[in-house]
DRENPA-459748 format. One record per atom (N, C-alpha, C, O): x, y, z. Coordinates in pm, whole numbers, padded with zeros to 5 digits, always signed. Atoms other than C-alpha are relative to their C-alpha. Example, Ala and Ser with C-alpha at 12.3 -4.5 7.8 and 13.67 -1.06 7.14 Angstrom:
REM residues 2
+00089-00119+00000+01230-00450+00780+00090+00120+00000+00194+00118+00066-00082-00119-00006+01367-00106+00714-00077+00109+00073-00026+00220+00090
This chain:
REM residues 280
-00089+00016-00115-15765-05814-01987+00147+00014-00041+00179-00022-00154-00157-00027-00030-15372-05724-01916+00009-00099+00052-00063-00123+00149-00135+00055-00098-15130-05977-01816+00118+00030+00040+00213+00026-00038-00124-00003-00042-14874-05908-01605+00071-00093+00085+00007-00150+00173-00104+00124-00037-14585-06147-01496+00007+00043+00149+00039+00160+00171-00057-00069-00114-14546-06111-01137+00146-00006+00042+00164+00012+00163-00159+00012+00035-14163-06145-01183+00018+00132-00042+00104+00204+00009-00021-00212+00014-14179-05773-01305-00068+00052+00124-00014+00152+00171+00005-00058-00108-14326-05694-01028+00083+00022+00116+00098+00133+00167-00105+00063-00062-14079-05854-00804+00155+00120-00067+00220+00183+00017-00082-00067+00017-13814-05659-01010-00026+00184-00003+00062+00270-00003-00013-00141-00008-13971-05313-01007-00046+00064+00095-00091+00179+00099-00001-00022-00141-13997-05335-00660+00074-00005+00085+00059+00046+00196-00134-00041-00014-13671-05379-00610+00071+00107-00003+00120+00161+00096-00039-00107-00021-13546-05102-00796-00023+00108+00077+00054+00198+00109+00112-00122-00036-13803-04894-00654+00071+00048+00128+00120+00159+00143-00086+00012-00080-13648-04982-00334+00114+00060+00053+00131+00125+00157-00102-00064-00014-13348-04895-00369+00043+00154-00075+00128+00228-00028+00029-00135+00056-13383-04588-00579-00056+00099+00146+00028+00186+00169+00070-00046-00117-13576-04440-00260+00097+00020+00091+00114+00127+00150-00093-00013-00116-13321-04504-00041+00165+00083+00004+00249+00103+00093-00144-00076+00023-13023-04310-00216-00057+00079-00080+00018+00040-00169+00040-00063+00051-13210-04063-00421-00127+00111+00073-00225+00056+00122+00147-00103-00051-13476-03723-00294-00059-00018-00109+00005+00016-00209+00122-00062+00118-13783-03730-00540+00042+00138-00012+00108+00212+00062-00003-00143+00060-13800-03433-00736-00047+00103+00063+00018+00206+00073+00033-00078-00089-14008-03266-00531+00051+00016+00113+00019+00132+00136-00101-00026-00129-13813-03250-00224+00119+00026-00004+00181+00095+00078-00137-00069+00010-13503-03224-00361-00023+00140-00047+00068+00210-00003+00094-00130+00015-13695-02892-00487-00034+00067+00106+00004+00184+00102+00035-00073-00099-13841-02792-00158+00148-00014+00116+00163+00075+00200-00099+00007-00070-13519-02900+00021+00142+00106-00087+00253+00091-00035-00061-00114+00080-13319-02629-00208-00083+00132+00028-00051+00250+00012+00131-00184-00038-13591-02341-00120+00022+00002+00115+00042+00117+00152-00027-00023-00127-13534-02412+00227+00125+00071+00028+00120+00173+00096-00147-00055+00027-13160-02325+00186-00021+00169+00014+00038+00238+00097-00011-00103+00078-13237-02019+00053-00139+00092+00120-00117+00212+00139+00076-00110-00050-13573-01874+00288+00016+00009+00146-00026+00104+00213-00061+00015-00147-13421-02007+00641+00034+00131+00026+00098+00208-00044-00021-00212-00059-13407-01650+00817+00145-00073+00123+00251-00011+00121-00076-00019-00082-13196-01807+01102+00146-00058-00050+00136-00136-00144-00142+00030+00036-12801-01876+01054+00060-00154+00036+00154-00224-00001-00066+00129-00103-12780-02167+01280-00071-00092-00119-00008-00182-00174+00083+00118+00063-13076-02344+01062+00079-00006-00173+00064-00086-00265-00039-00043+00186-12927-02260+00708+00128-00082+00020+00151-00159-00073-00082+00079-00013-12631-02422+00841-00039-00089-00015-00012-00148-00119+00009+00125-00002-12778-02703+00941-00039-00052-00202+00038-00110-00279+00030+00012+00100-12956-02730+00620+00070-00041-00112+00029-00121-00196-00087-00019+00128-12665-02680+00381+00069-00138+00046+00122-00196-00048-00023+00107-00081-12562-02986+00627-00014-00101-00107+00055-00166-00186+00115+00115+00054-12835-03178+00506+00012-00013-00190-00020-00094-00278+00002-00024+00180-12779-03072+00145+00141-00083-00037+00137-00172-00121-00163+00091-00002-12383-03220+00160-00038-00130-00023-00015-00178-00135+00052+00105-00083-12540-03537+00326-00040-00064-00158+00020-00155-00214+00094+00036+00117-12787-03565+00000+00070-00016-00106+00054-00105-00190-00092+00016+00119-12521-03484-00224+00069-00155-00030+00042-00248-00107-00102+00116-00039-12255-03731-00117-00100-00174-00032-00064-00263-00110+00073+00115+00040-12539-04020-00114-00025-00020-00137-00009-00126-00198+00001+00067+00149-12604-04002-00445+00097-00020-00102+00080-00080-00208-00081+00053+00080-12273-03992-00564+00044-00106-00003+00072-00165-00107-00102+00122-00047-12109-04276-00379-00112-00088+00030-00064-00186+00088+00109+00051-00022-12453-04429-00338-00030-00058+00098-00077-00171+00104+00027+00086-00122-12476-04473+00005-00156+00039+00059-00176+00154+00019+00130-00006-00057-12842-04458+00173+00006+00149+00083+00072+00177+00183+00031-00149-00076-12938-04094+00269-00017+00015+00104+00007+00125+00153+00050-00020-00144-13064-04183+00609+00035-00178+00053-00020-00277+00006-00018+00177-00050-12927-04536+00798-00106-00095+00052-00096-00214+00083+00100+00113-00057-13270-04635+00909-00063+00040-00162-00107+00146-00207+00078+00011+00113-13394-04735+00576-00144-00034-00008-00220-00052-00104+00173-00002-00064-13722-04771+00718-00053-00136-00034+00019-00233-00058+00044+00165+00009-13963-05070+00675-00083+00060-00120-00116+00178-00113+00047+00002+00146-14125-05080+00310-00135-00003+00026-00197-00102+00066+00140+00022+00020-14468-04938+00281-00014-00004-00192+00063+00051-00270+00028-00015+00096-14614-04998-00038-00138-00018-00055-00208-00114-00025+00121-00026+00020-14918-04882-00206-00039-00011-00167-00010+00071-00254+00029+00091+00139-15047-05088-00526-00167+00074-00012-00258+00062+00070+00110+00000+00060-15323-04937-00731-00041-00070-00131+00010-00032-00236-00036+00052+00103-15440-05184-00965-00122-00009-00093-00236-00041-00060+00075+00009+00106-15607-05178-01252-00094-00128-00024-00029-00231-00042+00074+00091-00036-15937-05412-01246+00045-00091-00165+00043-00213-00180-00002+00065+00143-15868-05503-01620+00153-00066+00011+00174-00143-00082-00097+00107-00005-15509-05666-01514-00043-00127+00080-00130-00129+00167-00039+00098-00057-15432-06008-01423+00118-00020+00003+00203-00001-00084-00170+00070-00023-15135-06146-01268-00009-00159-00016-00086-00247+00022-00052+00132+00016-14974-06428-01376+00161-00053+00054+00265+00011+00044-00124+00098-00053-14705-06686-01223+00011+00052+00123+00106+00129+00126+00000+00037-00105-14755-06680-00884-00104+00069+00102-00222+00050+00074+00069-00052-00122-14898-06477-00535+00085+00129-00063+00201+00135-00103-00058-00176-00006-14862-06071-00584+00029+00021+00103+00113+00111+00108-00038-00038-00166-14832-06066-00189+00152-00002-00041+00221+00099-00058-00115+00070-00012-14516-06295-00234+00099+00072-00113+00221+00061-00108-00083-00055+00090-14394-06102-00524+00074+00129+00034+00193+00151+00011-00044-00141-00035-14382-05730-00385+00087-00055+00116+00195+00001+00136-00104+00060-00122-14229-05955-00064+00129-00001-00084+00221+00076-00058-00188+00045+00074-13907-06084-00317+00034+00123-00035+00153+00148-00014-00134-00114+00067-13819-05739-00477+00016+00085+00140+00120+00151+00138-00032-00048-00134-13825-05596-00116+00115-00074+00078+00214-00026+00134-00149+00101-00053-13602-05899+00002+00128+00064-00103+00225+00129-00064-00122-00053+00129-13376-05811-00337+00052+00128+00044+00167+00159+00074-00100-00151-00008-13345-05454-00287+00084+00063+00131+00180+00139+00144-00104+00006-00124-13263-05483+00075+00124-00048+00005+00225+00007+00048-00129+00138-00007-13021-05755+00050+00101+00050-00120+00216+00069-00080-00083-00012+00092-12861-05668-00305+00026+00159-00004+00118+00213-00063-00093-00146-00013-12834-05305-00227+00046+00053+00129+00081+00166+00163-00093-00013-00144-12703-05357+00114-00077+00134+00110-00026+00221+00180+00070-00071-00074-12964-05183+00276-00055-00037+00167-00086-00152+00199+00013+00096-00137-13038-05203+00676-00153-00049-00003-00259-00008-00050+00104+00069-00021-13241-05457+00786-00060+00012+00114-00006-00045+00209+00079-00063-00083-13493-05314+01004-00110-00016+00052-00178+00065+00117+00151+00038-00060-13787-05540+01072+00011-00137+00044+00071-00227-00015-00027+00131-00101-13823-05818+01347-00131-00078-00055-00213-00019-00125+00082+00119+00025-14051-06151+01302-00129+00073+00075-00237+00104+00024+00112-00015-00122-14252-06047+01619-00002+00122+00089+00099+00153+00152+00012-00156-00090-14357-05712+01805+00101-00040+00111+00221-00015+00100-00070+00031-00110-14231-05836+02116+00128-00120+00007+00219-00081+00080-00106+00038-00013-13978-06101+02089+00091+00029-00075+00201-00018-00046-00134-00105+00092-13761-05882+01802+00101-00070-00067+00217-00032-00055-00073+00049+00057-13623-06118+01595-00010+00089-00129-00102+00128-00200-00001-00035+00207-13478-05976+01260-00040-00085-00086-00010-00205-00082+00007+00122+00121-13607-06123+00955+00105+00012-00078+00110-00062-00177-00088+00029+00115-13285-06028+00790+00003+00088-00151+00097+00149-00201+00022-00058+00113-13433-05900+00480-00066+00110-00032-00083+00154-00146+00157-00102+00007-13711-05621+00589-00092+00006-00073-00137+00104-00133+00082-00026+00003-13961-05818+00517-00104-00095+00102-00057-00197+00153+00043-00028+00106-14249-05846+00540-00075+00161-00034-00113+00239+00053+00010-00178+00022-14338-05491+00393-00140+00014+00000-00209-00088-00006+00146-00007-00064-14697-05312+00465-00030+00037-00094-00008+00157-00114+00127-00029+00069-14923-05328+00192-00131+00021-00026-00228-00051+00000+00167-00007+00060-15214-05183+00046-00083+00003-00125-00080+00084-00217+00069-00026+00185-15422-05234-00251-00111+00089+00013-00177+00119+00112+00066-00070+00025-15605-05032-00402-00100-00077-00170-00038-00112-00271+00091+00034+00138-15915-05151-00700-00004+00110-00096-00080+00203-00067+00094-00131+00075-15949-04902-00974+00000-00022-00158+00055-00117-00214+00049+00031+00091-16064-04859-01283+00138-00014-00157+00250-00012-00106-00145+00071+00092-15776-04952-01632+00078-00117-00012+00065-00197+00081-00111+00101+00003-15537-05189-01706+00181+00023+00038+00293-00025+00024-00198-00060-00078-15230-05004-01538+00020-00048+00154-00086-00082+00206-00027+00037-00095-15077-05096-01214+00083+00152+00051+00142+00212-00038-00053-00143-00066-14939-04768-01018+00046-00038+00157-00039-00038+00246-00069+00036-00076-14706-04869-00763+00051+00085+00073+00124+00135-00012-00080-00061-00111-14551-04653-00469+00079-00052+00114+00027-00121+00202-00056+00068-00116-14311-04745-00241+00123+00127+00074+00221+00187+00030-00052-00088-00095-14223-04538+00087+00045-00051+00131-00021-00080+00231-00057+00073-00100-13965-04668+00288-00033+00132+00113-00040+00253+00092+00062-00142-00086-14079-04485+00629+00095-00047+00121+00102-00160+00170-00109+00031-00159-13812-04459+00940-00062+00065+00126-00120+00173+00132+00107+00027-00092-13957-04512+01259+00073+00157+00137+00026+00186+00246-00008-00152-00085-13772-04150+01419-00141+00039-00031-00240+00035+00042+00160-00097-00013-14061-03975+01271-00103-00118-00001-00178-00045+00062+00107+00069-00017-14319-04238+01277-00023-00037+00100-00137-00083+00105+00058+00005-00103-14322-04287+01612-00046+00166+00057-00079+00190+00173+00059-00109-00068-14422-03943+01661-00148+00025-00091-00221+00123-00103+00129-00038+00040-14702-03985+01487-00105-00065+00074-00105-00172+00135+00149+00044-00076-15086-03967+01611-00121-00022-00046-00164+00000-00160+00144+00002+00086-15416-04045+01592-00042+00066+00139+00008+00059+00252+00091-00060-00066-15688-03836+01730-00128-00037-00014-00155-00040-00134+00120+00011-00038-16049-03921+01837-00051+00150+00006-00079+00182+00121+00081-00091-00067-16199-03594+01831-00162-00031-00048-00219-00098-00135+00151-00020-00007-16554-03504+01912-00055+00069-00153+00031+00130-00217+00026-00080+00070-16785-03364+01627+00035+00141+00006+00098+00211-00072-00016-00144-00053-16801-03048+01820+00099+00093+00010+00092+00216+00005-00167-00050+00033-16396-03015+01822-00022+00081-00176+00048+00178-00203-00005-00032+00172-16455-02924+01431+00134+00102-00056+00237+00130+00004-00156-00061+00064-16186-02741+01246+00122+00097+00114+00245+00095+00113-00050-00033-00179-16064-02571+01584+00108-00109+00055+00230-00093+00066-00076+00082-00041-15963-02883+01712+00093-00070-00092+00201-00110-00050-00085+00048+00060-15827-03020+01419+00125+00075-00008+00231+00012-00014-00120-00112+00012-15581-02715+01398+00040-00020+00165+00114+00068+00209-00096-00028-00104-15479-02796+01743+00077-00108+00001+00196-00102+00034-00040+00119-00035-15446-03173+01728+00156-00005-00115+00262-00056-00081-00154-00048+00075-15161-03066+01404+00090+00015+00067+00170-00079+00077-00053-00036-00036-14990-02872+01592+00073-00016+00143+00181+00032+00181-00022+00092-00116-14977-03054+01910+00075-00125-00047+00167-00157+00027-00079+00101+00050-14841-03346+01719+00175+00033-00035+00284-00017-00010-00142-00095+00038-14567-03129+01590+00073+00031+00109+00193+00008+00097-00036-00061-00080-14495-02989+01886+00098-00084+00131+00205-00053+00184-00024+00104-00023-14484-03317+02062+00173-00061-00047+00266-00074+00033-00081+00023+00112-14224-03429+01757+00104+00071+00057+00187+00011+00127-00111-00084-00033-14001-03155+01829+00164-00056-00091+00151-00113-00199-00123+00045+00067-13642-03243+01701-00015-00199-00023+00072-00240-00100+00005+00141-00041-13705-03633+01744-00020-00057-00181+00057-00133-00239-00006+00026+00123-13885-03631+01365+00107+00015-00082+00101-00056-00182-00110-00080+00107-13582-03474+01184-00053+00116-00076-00082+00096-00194+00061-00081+00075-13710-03168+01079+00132+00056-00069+00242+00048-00014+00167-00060+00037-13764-02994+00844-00064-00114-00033-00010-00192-00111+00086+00094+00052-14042-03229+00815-00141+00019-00067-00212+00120-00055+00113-00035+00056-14337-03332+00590-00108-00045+00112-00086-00142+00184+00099+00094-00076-14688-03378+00791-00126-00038-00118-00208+00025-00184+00143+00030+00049-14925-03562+00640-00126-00047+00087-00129-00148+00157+00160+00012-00050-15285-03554+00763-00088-00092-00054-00096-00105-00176+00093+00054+00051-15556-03787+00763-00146+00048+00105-00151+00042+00228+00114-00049-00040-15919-03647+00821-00116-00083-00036-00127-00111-00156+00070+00052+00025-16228-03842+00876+00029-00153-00008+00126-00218+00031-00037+00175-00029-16314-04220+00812-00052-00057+00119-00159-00027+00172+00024+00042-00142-16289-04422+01121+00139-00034+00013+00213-00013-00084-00088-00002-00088-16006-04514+01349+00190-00036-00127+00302+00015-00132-00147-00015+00062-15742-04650+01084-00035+00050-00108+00057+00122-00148+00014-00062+00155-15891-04537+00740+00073+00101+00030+00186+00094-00019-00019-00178-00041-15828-04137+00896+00190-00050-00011+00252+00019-00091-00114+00033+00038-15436-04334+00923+00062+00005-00093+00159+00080-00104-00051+00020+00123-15368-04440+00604-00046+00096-00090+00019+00100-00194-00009-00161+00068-15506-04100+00457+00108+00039+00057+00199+00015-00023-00114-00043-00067-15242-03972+00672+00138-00033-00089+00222+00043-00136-00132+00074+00077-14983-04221+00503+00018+00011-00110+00138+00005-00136+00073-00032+00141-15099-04163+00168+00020+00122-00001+00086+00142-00103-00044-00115+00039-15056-03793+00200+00120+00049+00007+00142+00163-00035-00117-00002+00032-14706-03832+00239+00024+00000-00129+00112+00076-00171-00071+00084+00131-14670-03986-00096-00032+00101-00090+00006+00091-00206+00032-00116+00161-14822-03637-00296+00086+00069+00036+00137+00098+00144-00140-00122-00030-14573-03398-00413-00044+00097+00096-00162+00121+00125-00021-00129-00103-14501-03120-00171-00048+00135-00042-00081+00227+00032+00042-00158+00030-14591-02832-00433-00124-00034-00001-00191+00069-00009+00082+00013+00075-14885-03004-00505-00141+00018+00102-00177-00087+00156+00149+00020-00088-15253-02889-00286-00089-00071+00015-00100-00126-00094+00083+00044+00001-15521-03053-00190-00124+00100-00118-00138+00222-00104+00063-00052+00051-15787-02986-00473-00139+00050+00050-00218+00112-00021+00121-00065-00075-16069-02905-00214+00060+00171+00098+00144+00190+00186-00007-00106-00067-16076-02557-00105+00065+00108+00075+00147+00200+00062-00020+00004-00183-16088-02526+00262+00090-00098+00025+00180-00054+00096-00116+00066-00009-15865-02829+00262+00170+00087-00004+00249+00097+00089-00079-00072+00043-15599-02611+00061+00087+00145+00106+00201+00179+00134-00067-00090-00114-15577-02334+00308-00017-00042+00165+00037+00020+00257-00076+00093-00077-15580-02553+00560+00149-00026+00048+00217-00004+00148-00157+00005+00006-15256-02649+00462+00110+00078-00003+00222+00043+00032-00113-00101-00021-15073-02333+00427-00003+00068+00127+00089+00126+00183+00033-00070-00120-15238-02212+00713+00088-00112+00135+00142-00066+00236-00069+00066-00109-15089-02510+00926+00144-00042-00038+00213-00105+00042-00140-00019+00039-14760-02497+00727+00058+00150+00094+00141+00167+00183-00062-00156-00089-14723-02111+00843-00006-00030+00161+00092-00023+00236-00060+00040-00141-14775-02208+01177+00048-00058+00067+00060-00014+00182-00072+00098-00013-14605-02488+01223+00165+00055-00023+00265+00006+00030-00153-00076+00064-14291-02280+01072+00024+00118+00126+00130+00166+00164+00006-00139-00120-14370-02003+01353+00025-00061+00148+00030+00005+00252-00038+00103-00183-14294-02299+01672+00136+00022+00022+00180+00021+00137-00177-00035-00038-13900-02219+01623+00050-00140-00008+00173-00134-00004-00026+00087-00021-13859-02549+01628+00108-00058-00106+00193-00129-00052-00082-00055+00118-13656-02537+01279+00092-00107-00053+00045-00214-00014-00062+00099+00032-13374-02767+01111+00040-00108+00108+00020-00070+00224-00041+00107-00148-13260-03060+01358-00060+00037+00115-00030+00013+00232+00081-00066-00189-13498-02891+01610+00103+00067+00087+00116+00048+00208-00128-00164-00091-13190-02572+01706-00045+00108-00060+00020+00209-00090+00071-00161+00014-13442-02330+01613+00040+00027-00136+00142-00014-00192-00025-00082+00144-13509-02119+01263-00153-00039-00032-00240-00095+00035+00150-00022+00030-13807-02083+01069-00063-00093-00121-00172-00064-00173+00034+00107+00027-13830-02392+00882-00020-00117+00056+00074-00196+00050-00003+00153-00039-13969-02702+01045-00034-00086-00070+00011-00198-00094+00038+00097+00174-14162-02806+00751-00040+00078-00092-00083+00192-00112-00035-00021+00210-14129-02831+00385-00191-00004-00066-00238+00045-00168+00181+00038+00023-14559-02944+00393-00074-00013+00020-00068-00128-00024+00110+00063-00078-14836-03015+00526-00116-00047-00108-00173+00034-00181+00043+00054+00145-15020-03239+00272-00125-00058+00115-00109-00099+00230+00114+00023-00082-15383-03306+00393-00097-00055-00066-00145+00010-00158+00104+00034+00069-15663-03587+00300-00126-00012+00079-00118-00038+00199+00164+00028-00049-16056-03612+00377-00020-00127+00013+00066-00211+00038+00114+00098+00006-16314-03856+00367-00086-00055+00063-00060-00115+00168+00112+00016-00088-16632-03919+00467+00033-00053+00112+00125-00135+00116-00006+00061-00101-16692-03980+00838-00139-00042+00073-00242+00022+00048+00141-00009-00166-16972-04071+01125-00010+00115+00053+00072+00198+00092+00068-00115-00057-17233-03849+01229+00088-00016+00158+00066+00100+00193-00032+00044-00141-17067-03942+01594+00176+00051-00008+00214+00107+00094-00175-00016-00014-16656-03885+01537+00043+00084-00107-00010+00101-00217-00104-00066+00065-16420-03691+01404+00163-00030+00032+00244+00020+00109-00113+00058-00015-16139-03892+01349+00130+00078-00074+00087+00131-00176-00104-00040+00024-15779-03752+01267+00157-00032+00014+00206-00052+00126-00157+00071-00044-15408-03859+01240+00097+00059-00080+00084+00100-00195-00138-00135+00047-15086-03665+01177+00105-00105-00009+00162-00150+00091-00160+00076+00003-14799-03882+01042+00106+00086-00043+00102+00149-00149-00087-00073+00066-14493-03717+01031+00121-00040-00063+00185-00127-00004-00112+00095+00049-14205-03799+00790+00120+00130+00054+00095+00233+00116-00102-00099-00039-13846-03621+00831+00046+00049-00152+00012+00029-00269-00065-00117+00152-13672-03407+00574+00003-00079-00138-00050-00015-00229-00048+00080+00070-13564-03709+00325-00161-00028-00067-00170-00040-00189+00143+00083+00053-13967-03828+00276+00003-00076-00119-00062-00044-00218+00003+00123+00112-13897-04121+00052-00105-00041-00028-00185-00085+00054+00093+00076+00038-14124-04227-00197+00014+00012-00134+00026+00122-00188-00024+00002+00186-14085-04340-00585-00139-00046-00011-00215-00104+00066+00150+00050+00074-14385-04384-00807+00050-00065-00120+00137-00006-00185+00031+00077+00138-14405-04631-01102-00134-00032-00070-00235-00060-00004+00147+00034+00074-14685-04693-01375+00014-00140-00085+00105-00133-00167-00071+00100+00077-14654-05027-01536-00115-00028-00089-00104-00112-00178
């Protein structure tokens, strides 16, 4: 067995935090530089080079790339051969989320209660998921997600019978839906199969893989370019004023479902798609 302190946790969930919120991952600051450059229309290349200023400027003077710093998802895979020691892991990933909000002056963006909307102040508490797997490593992600594009995201019920047909419509209907509201160019991530929230959190989860990087199944794979190219062909384009980038991805996961449903859900992030990875 591994021990780990949950006091490091607490602190590298902090940084994590705030790293996310004034920094593009590599991969996007990558696909957000290619965009620059294959934008056919004038208006969108503008915008773009916009967006590229925007990115710059944040990381020099370190101000937050986007003002809704979103509410802190975070996705813990942990190694069955660790143990934590000195206290609750809930309560721990809670404090470096309080920390990195609070000590890097980040907005506070999440109420006590759906309906009566009190701030907690600190944004938290943040939406976790564990994950069991096999080692003694801990693999941490944290994707602050802003609720422009996440409220345009869906879930779909389709029928068996809908089969890859419908899934290629329910994409593109989501998108379409979205329109300027996500911030495009945006990433979509897909979740296929499951049942009603698993097919979700595939969805959420396929945010978090790089942008160059395919699904290693197939038909999955062209899938994805296939609903990247058309998704790029709606006009719908930088800030939604037209051009031929709306998105940078379309990142797409499986998993088994019921003989009876074909469940599906399209989360879409906006241009920025925050998410740091750590291995501890």
């Amino acid at each position: 067995m591994r021990t780990i302190d949950v006091a490091d946790i607490t602190q590298t969930i902090k940084q994590m935090c705030i790293e996310a919120n004034h920094y593009l991952s590599k991969d996007m600051d990558k696909a957000m530089k290619c965009a620059v450059q294959a934008e056919k229309a004038p208006l969108g290349r503008q915008i773009l080079c916009q967006l590229q200023d925007n990115l710059k400027i944040a990381g020099e003077d370190m101000i937050p790339i986007c003002q809704d710093t979103g509410m802190a998802v975070i996705f813990m895979e942990i190694g069955q051969e660790v143990y934590f020691a000195g206290g609750s892991l809930t309560d721990a990933i809670n404090e470096g989320v309080r920390q990195g909000y609070t000590e890097g002056y980040l907005r506070k963006s999440v109420v006590k209660d759906p309906i009566f909307r009190e701030n907690t102040k600190d944004n938290t508490p943040a939406v976790i998921h564990y994950e069991i797997v096999e080692g003694d490593q801990v693999k941490i992600t944290v994707a602050p997600k802003g609720f422009g594009s996440e409220n345009m995201s869906r879930v779909f019920m389709l029928k068996p019978a809908d089969g890859i047909e419908g899934v290629k419509n329910a994409i593109i209907n989501a998108v379409k839906d979205a329109g300027p509201n996500a911030c495009p160019p945006m990433v979509v991530g897909v979740g296929i199969g499951g049942t009603f929230e698993k097919c979700a959190l595939l969805a959420k989860k396929a945010l978090t893989r790089p942008v160059d990087e395919h699904s290693a199944i197939p038909y999955v794979k062209e899938l994805e370019e296939e609903m990247l190219q058309k998704i790029n062909k709606t006009g719908i384009g930088p800030g939604g004023l037209g051009g031929t980038t709306t998105a940078l991805a379309v990142n797409i996961n499986t998993y088994p479902t019921h003989i009876a449903g074909l469940p599906v859900a399209v989360n879409i992030c906006c241009h920025v798609n925050r998410h740091v990875v750590q291995t501890l």
